[in-house]
C-alpha positions as CSV (number, residue, x, y, z in Angstrom):
1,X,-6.4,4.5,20.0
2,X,-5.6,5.4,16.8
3,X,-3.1,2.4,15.0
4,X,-0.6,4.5,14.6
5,X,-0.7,4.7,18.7
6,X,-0.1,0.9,18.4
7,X,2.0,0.9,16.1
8,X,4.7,3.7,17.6
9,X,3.5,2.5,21.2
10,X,5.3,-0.9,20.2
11,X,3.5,-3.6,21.5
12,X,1.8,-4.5,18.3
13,X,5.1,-4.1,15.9
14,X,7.0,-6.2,18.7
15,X,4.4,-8.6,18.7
16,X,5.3,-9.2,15.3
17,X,8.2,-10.5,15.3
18,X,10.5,-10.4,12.3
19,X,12.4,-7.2,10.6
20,X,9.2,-5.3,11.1
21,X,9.1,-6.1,15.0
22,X,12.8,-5.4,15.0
23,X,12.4,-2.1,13.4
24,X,9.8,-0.8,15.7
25,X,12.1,-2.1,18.5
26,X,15.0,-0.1,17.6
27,X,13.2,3.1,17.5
28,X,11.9,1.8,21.5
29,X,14.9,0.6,22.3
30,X,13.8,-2.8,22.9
31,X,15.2,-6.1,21.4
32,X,12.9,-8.1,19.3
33,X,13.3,-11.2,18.3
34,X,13.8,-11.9,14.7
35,X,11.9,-15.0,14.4
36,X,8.9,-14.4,16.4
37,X,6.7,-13.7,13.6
38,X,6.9,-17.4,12.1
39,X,5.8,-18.6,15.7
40,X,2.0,-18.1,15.5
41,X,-0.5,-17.1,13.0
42,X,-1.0,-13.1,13.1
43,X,-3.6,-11.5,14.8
44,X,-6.3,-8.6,13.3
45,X,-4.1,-6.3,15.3
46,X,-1.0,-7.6,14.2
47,X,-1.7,-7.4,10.4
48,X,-3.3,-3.9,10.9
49,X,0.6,-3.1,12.4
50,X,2.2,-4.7,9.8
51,X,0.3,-2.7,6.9
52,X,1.2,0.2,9.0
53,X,4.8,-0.1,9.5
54,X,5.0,-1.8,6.3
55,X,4.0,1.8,4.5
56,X,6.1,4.0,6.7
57,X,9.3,1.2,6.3
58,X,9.2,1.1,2.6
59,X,8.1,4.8,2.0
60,X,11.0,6.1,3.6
61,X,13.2,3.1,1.0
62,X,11.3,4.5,-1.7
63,X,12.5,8.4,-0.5
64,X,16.2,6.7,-0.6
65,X,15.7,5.4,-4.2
66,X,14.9,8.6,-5.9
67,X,17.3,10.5,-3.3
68,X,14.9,13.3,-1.8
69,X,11.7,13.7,0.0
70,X,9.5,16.9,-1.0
71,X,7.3,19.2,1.3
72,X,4.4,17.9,-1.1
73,X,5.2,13.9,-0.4
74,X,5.2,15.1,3.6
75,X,2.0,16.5,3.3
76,X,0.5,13.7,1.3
77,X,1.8,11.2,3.6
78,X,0.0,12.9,6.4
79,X,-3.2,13.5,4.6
80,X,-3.2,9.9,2.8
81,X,-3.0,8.2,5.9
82,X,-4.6,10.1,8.6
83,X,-2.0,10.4,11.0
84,X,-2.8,12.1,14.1
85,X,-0.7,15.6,14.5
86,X,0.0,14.2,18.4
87,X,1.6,10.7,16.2
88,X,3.9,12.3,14.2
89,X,6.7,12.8,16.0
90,X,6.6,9.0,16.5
91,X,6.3,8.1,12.8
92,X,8.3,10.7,11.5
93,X,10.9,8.6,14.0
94,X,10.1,5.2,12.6
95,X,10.5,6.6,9.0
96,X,14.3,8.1,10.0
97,X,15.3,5.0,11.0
98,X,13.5,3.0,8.0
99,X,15.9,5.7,5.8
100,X,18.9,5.4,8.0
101,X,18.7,0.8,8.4
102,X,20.6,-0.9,6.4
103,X,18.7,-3.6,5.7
104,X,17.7,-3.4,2.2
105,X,13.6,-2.9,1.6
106,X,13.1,-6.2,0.2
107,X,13.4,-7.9,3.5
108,X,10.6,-5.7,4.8
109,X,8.2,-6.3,1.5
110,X,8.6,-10.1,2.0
111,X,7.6,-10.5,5.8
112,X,4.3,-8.1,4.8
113,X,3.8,-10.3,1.2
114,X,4.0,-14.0,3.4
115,X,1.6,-12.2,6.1
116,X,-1.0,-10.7,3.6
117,X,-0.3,-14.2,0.9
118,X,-4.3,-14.4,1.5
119,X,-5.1,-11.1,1.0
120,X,-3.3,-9.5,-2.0
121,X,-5.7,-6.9,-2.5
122,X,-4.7,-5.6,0.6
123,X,-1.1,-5.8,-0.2
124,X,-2.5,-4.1,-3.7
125,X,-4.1,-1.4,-1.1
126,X,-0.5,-1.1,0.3
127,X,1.3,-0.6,-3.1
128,X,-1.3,2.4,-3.9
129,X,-0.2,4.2,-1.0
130,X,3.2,4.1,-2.0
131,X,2.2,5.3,-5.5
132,X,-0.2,8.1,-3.9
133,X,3.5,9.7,-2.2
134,X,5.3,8.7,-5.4
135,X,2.9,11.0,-7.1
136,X,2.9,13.8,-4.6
137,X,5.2,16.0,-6.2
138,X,3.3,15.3,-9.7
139,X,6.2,13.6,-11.1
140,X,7.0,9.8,-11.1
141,X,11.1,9.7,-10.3
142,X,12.2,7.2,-12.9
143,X,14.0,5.0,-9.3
144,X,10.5,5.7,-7.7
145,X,8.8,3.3,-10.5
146,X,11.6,1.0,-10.5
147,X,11.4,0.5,-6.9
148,X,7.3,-0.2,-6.8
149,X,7.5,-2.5,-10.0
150,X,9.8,-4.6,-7.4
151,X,8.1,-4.2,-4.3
152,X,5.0,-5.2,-6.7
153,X,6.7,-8.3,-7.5
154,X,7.7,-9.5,-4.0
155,X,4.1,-9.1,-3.4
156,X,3.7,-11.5,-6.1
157,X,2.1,-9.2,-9.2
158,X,3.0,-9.9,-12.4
159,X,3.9,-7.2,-14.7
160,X,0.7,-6.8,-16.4
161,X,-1.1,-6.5,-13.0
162,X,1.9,-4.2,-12.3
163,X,0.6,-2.3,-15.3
164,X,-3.1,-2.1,-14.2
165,X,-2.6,-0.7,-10.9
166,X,-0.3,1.9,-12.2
167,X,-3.3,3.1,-14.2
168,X,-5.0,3.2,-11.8
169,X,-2.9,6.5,-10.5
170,X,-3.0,8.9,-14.2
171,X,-5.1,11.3,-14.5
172,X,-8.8,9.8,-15.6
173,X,-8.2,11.8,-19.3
174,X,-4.8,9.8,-19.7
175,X,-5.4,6.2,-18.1
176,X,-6.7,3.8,-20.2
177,X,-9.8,2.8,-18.7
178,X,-9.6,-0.7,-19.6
179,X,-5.9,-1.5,-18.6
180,X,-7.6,0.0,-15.2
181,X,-9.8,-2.8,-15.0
182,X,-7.1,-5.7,-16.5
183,X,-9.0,-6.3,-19.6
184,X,-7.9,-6.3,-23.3
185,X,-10.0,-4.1,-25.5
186,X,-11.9,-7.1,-27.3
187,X,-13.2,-7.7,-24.0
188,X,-16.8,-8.6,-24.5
189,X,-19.5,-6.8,-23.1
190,X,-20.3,-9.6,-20.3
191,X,-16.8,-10.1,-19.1
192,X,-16.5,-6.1,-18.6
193,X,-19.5,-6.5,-16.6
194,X,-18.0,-9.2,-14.4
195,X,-14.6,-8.2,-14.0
196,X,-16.1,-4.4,-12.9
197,X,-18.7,-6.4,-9.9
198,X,-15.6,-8.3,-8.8
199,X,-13.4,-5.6,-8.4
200,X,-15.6,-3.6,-7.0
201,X,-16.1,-6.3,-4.5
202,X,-12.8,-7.1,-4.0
203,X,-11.9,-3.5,-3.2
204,X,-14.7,-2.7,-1.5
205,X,-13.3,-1.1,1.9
206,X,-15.2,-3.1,4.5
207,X,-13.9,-5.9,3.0
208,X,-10.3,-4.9,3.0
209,X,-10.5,-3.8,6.8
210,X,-12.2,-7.1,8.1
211,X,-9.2,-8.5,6.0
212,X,-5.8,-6.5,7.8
213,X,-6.0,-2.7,6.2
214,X,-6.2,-0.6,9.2
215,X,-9.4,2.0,8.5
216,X,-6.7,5.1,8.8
217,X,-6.2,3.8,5.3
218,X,-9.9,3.9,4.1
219,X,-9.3,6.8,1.5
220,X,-6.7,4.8,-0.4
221,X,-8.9,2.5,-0.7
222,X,-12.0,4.7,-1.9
223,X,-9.9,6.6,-4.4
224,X,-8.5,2.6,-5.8
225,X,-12.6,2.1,-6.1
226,X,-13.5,5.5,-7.6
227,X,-10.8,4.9,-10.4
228,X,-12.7,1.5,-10.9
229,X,-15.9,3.2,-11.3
230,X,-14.4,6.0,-13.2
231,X,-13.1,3.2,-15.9
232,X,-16.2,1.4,-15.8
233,X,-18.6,4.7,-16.9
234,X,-16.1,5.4,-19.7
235,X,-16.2,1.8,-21.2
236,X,-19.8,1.9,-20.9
237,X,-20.3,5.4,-22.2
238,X,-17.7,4.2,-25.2
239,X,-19.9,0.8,-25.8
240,X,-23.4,2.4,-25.3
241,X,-23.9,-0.3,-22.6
242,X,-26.4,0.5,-19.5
């Protein structure tokens, strides 16, 4: 079973605990409780449901902040994400009632940030999604940015980290390929080479699914890496460096 089976089936979200758990209750119409997720340490399951619901919850904030959701932010949800057609009558109703709670999106974004506090590249694997249907529609709605620069920050990135992972997502021609990779541009020629192995490492997707990111998510995660490499060639290629 796929996790979004899991994940709309219930018994991982209630097993959760917390406005996550409480969300995917409503749309079962079961009662959660609120403070179950403090109880016990998360399981691999439970984190890869969290992730999950995390993206659908604060996707469908992030559609309330800029006011609309496009056809192309539809599609690229389904395609980002690999949700089953058979799913997505489920998720489509998890995401109605993420747009129609009342709860604001910050609660959400803090129960994922104190799950994934040891694994913030994960939580940076989270944030890309949301940029990748941001981006759908080819154009970044001034509320969309404001809203990830502040789901970025409950997660606990600063601005300039903020900053690199949004270059992460312009075109190759446009981003800077050093601000990709967090590094001023009087970076010497050995610190390039070790910040590039250890974000390559730390992004590598094996390690990000042994550490919560469901594998339905494994081509955010190869297109966070390709933009690494990407920046990489074109410092080296600038610097003459092998």
């Amino acid at each position: 079973m796929s996790i979004w089976g899991k994940v709309v089936g219930g018994a991982a979200g209630f097993a959760l605990g917390g406005p996550l758990g409480a969300l995917v209750g409503a749309v079962a119409g079961h009662a959660v409780d609120k403070m179950r997720a403090a109880a016990a340490p998360p399981t691999g399951e439970q984190r890869q449901a969290a992730f999950s619901i995390a993206v659908i919850v604060l996707a469908a904030k992030m559609a309330k902040a800029d006011g609309v959701v496009t056809r192309d932010e539809i599609v690229a949800f389904r395609r980002i994400f690999r949700i089953p057609p058979h799913e997505m009558r489920n998720v489509g109703r998890l995401f109605d009632q993420a747009k129609r709670d009342v709860a604001g999106y910050e609660l959400y974004a803090r129960q994922v940030a104190r799950l994934f506090a040891d694994s913030p590249r994960v939580l940076e694997e989270l944030l890309d999604g949301l940029f990748l249907i941001a981006m759908a529609d080819e154009v970044m709605h001034p509320a969309e940015l404001e809203f990830l620069g502040r789901v970025a920050a409950i997660f606990g990135f600063d601005q300039a980290q903020f900053e690199r992972i949004a270059a992460s997502h312009m075109e190759p021609e446009e981003a800077d390929p050093y601000e990709v990779l967090g590094l001023a541009r009087d970076a010497g020629d050995d610190e390039i080479r070790t910040t590039y192995r250890r974000l390559v490492r730390e992004h590598h997707p094996d390690k990000l699914i042994a550490q919560g990111m469901p594998k339905e998510f494994i081509d955010v995660a190869n297109g966070k890496l390709a933009s690494i490499n990407d920046a990489h060639d074109r410092i080296r290629r600038e610097r003459g460096l092998k």
